[in-house]
C-alpha positions as CSV (number, residue, x, y, z in Angstrom):
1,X,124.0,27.8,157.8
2,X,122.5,27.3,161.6
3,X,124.3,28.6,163.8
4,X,126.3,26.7,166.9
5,X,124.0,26.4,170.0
6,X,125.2,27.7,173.2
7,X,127.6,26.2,175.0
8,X,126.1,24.1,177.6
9,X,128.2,22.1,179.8
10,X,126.8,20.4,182.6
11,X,127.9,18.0,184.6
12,X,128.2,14.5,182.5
13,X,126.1,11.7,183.7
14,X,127.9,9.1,185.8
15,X,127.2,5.2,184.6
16,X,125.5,3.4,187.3
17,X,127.1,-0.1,188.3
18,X,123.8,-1.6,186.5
19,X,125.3,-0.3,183.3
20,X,128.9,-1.1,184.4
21,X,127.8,-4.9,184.7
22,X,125.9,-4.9,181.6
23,X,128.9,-3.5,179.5
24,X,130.9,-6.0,180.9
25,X,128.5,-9.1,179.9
26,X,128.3,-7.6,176.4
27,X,131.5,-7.4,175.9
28,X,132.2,-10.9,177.2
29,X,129.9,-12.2,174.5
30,X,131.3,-10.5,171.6
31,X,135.0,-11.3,173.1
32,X,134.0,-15.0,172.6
33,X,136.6,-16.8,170.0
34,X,135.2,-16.3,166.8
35,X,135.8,-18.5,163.3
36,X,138.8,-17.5,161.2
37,X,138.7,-16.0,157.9
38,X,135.5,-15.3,155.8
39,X,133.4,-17.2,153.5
40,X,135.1,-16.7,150.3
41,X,132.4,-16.5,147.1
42,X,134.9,-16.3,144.0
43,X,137.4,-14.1,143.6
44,X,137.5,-10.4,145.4
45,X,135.7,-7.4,143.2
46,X,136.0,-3.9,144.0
47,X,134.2,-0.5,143.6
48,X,135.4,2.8,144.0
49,X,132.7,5.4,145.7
50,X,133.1,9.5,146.1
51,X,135.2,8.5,149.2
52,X,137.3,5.8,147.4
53,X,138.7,8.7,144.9
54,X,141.8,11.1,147.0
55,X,140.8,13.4,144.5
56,X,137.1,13.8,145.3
57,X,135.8,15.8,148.6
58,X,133.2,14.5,150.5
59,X,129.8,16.1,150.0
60,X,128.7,18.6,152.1
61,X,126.2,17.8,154.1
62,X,124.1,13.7,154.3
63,X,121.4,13.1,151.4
64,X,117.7,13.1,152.5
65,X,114.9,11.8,151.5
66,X,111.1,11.6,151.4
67,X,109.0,11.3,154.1
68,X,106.9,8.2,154.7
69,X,103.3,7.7,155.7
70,X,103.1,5.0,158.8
71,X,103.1,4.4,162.7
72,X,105.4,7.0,164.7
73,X,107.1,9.4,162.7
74,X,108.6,11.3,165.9
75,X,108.0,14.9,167.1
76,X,109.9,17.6,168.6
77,X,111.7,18.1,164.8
78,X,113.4,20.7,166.2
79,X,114.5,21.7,162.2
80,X,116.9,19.1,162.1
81,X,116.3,16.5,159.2
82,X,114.9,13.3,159.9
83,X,115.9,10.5,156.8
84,X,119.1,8.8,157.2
85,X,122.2,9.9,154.7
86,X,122.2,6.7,152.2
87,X,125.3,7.7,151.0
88,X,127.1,9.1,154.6
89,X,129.6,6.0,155.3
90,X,130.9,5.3,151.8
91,X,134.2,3.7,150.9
92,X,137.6,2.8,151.4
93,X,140.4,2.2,148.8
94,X,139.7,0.9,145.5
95,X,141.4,-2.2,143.6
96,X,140.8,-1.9,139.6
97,X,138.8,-5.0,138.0
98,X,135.5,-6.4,138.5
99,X,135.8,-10.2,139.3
100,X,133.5,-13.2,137.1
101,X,131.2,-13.3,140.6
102,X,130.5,-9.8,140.4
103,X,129.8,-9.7,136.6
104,X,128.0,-12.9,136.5
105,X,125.9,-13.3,139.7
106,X,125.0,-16.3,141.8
107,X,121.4,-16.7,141.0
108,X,118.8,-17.8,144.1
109,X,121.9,-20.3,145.5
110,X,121.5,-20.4,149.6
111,X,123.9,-19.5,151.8
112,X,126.8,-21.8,152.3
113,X,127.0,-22.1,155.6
114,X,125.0,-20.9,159.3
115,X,124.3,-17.3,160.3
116,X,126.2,-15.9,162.7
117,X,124.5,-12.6,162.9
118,X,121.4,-10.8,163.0
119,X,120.5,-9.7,158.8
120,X,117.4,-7.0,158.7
121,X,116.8,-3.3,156.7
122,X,115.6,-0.3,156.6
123,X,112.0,0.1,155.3
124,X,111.4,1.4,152.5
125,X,107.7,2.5,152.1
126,X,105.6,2.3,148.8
127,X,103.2,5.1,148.3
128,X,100.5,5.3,150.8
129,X,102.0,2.2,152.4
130,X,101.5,2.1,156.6
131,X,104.7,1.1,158.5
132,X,103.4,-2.6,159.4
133,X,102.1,-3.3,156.0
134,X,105.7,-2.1,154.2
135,X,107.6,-4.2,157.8
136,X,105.5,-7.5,156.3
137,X,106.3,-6.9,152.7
138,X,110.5,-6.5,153.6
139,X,109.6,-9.7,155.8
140,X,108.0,-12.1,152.8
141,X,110.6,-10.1,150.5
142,X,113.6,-10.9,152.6
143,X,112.8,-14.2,154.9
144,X,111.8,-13.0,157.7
145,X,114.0,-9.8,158.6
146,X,115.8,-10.6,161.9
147,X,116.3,-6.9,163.2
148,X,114.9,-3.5,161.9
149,X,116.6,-0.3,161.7
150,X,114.4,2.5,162.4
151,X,114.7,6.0,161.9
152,X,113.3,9.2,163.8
153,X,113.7,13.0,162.5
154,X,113.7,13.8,166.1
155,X,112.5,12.6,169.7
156,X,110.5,9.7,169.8
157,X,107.1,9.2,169.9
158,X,105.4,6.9,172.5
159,X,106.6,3.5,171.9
160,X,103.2,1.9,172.4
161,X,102.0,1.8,168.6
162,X,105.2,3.5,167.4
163,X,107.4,1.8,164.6
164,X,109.7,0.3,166.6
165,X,106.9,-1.1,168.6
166,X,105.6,-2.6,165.0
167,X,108.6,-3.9,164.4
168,X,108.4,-6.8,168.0
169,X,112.1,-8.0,167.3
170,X,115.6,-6.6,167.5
171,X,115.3,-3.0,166.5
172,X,117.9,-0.4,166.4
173,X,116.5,2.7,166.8
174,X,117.7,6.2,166.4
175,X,116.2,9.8,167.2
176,X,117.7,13.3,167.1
177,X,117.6,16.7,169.6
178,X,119.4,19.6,169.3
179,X,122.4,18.8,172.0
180,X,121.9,22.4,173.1
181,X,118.4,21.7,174.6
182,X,119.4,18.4,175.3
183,X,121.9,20.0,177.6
184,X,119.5,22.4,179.1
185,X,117.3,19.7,180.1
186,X,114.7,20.6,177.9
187,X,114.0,16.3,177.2
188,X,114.6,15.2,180.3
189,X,111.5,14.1,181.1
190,X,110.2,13.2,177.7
191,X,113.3,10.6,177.3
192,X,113.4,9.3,180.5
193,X,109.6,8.2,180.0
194,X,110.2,6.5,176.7
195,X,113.3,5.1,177.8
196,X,110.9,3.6,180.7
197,X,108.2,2.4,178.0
198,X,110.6,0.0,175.9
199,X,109.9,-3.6,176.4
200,X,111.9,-5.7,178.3
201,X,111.4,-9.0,176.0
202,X,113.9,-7.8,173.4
203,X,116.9,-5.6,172.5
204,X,116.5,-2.2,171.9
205,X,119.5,-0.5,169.9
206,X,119.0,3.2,170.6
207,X,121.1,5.8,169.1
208,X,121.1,9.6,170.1
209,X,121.7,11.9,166.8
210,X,123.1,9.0,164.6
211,X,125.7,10.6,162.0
212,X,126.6,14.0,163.7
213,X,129.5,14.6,161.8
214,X,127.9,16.5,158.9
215,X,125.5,18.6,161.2
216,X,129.2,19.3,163.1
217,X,130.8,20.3,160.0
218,X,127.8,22.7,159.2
219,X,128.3,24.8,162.7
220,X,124.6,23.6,163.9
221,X,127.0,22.2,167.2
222,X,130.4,21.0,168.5
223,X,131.5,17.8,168.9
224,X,131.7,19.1,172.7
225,X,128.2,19.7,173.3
226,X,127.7,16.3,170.9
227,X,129.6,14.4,173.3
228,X,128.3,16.4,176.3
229,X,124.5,15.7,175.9
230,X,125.0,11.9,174.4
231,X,126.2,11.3,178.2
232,X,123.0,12.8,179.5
233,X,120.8,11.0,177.5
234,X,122.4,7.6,178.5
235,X,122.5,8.6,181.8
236,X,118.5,9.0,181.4
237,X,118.2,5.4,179.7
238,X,120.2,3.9,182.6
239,X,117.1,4.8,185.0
240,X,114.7,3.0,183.4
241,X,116.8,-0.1,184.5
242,X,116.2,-2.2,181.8
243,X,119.0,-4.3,180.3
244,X,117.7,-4.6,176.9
245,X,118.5,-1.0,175.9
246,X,121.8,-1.0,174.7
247,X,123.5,2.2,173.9
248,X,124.5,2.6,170.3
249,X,126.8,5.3,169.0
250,X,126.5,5.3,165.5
251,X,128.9,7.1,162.8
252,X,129.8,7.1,159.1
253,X,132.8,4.5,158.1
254,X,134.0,7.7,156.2
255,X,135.2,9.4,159.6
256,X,137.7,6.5,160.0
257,X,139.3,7.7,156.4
258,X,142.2,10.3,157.1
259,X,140.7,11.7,153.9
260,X,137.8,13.0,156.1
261,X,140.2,15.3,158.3
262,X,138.0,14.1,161.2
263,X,138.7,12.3,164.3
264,X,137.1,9.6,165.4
265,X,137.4,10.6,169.5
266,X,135.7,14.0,168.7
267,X,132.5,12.3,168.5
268,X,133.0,9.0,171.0
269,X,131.2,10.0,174.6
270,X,133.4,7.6,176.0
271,X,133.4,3.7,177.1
272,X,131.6,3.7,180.2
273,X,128.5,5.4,178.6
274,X,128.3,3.7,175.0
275,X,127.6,-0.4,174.7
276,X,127.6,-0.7,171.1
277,X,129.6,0.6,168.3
278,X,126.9,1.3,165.2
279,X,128.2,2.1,161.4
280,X,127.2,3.0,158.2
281,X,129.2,2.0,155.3
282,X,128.8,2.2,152.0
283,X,129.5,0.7,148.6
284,X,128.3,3.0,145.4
285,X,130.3,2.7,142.7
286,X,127.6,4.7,140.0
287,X,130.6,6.8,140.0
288,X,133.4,4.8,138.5
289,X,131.1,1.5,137.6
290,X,132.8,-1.2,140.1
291,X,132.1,-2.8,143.5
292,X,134.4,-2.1,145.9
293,X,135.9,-5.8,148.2
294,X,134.4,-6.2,151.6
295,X,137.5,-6.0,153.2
296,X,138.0,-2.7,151.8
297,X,134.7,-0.8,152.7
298,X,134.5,-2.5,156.4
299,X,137.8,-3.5,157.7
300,X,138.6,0.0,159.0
301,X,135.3,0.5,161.0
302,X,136.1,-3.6,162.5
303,X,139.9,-3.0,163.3
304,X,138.6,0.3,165.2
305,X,135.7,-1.3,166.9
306,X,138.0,-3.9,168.4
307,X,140.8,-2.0,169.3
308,X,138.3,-0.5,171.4
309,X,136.8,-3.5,173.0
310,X,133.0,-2.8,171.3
311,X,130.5,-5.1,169.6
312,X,129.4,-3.2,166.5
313,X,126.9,-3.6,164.1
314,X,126.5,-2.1,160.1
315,X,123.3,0.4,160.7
316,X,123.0,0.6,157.3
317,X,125.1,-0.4,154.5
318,X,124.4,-1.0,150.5
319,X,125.2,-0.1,147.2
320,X,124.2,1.3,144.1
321,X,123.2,-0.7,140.7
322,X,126.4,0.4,138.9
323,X,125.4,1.4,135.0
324,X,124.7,-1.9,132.5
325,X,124.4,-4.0,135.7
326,X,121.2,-5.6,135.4
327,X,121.4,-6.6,139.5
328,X,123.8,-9.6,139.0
329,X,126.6,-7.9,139.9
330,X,125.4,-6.6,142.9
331,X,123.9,-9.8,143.9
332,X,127.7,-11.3,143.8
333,X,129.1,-8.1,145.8
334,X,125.9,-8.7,148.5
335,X,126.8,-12.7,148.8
336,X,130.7,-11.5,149.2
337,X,130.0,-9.0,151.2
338,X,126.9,-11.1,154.0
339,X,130.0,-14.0,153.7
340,X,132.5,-11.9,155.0
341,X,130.5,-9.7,157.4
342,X,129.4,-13.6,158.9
343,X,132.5,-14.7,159.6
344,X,133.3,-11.5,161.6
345,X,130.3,-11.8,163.7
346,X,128.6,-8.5,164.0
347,X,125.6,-8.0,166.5
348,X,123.6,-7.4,163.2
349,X,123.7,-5.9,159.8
350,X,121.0,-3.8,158.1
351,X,120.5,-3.2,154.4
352,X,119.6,0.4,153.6
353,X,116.6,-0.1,151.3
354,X,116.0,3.3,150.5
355,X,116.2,5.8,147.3
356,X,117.8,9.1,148.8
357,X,119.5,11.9,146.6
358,X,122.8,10.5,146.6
359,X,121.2,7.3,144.6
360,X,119.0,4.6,144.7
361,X,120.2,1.5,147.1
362,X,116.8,-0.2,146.6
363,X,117.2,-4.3,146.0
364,X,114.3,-4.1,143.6
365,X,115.7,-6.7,141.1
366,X,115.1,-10.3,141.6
367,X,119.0,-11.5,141.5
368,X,119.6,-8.8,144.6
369,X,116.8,-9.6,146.9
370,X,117.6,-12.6,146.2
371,X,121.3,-12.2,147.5
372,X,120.1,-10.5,150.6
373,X,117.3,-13.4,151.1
374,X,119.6,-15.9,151.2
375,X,121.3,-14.3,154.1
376,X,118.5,-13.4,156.0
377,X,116.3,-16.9,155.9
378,X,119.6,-18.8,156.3
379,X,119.7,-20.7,159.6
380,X,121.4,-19.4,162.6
């Protein structure tokens, strides 16, 4: 086990009107009437996951995985591991019986009505694959992606050439530091200049240390020092003066269950200094061989994010290819599951295509990427 860091405590950043205005325009967009009900694509399935059981704990620490080749894998590791969780935000409640859609499938049909939110993923790279080559392949795969979810092991690299410079859309971005030398100032300089390097012609997501409940849990820091140095870093991004970056906190949906024995407030820095609400939520149900309803796995992390006045996004989310499922049934669970997320009009929503230890969330059978497609090239 790492030990805590020292316990730093400087004073917090304060947010600059710039950022006070910009909150206040974001919020007036997401706060925009939005259409009732969901998109309803036959009748409600569920799944159970480790979290959906009372009578299972939550593992231990997130799932990693592999490292990639390709553009801009970070530096400054710090020992602190870089792949995101793929199993970190599962769950909710479970209700007992597949439905026909999520047995049967929907084939290639298109997506009943607009898009209302920005569909991308993760990238999953094949071996010896650069990071713009395995970008174009999820874009012919998928129609194109409209946002990219990209993932550092710790600071970031120079933007210029980096992946989310490949990526040249929406990107949500995330990159980790050990809070205690983010408190000592150890970054200061490095972050402020790649904060001042992002381009001004679209929105940058950027998370400090996305998912720090498990690295909490483990005693590498406290949720004070968490809080403590998220501040400084946004207080860094508010120099560069650029109103594309946008402020993300992102945790799992799992710290919202009361199962968890977490709170959400330990790990919230507070309104004035985050923008944008950021989740991961997931749906395997390898465990107990069912797909759990939308409603079930999000509405917590939706009900939370509005009671707090935040747009939010899904930074990853997915499922497992429960056993004798040959892909139709997930297909059915991802049309359910993009309808439903539509009609509650996220910023975006990114797939996690990736194969971690905790199971494989791939789409690599036809009736799945097909699901996710038919999201993704739909018209806005």
């Amino acid at each position: 086990m790492t030990p805590p860091l020292p316990d730093q405590t400087p004073q917090p950043e304060q947010p600059t009107g710039r950022r006070r205005s910009r909150r206040r325009a974001l919020s007036r967009w997401w706060l925009a009437p939005v259409a009732a009900g969901a998109v309803v694509l036959g009748t409600t399935v569920a799944v159970a996951t480790s979290r959906d059981d009372p009578a299972t704990a939550p593992p231990g620490a997130t799932a990693t995985g592999g490292t990639s080749s390709g553009a801009g894998d970070g530096g400054a590791r710090s020992g602190l591991g870089g792949q995101p969780g793929g199993v970190a935000g599962l769950g909710s409640v479970p209700t007992p019986t597949p439905s026909p859609s999520a047995r049967n499938g929907a084939g290639d049909a298109a997506f009943p009505t607009n898009r209302r939110t920005l569909p991308g993923a993760s990238i999953h790279l094949l071996s010896g694959e650069s990071f713009a080559a395995g970008l174009a392949r999820s874009d012919r795969t998928y129609g194109p992606l409209r946002m990219v979810r990209v993932f550092y092991p710790g600071l970031p690299p120079s933007w210029s050439g980096s992946r989310a410079d490949v990526v040249n859309r929406t990107v949500v971005v995330s990159f980790k530091a050990p809070p205690g030398e983010v408190l000592a100032g150890r970054h200061d300089s490095r972050l402020a200049s790649w904060f001042a390097s992002v381009p001004r012609d679209h929105d940058v997501y950027w998370s400090y240390f996305h998912e720090p409940e498990n690295d909490v849990e483990s005693g590498s820091y406290t949720t004070s020092q968490f809080r403590s140095a998220w501040r400084r870093v946004a207080g860094l991004a508010d120099r560069a003066g650029n109103s594309r970056l946008k402020a993300t906190l992102i945790l799992m949906c799992w710290t919202l269950n009361p199962q968890s024995n977490r709170r959400f407030e330990d790990y919230y820095p507070g309104g004035d200094v985050v923008d944008v609400l950021g989740w991961d939520c997931y749906n395997s149900g390898g465990k107990y061989g069912r797909y759990t309803a939308p409603d079930k796995v999000f509405g917590p992390m939706i009900s939370k994010s509005r009671a707090l006045g935040k747009p939010w996004g899904l930074a990853e989310t997915g499922s497992v290819r429960i056993p004798g499922d040959s892909g139709a049934g997930r297909a059915a669970w991802i049309r359910e599951m993009s309808a439903y997320l539509n009609a509650q009009r996220p910023l975006w929503v990114a797939y996690y295509d990736y194969e971690v230890s905790g199971g494989d969330f791939r789409l690599t059978d036809t009736a799945s990427q097909q699901a996710w497609r038919s999201w993704c090239a739909a018209p806005a």
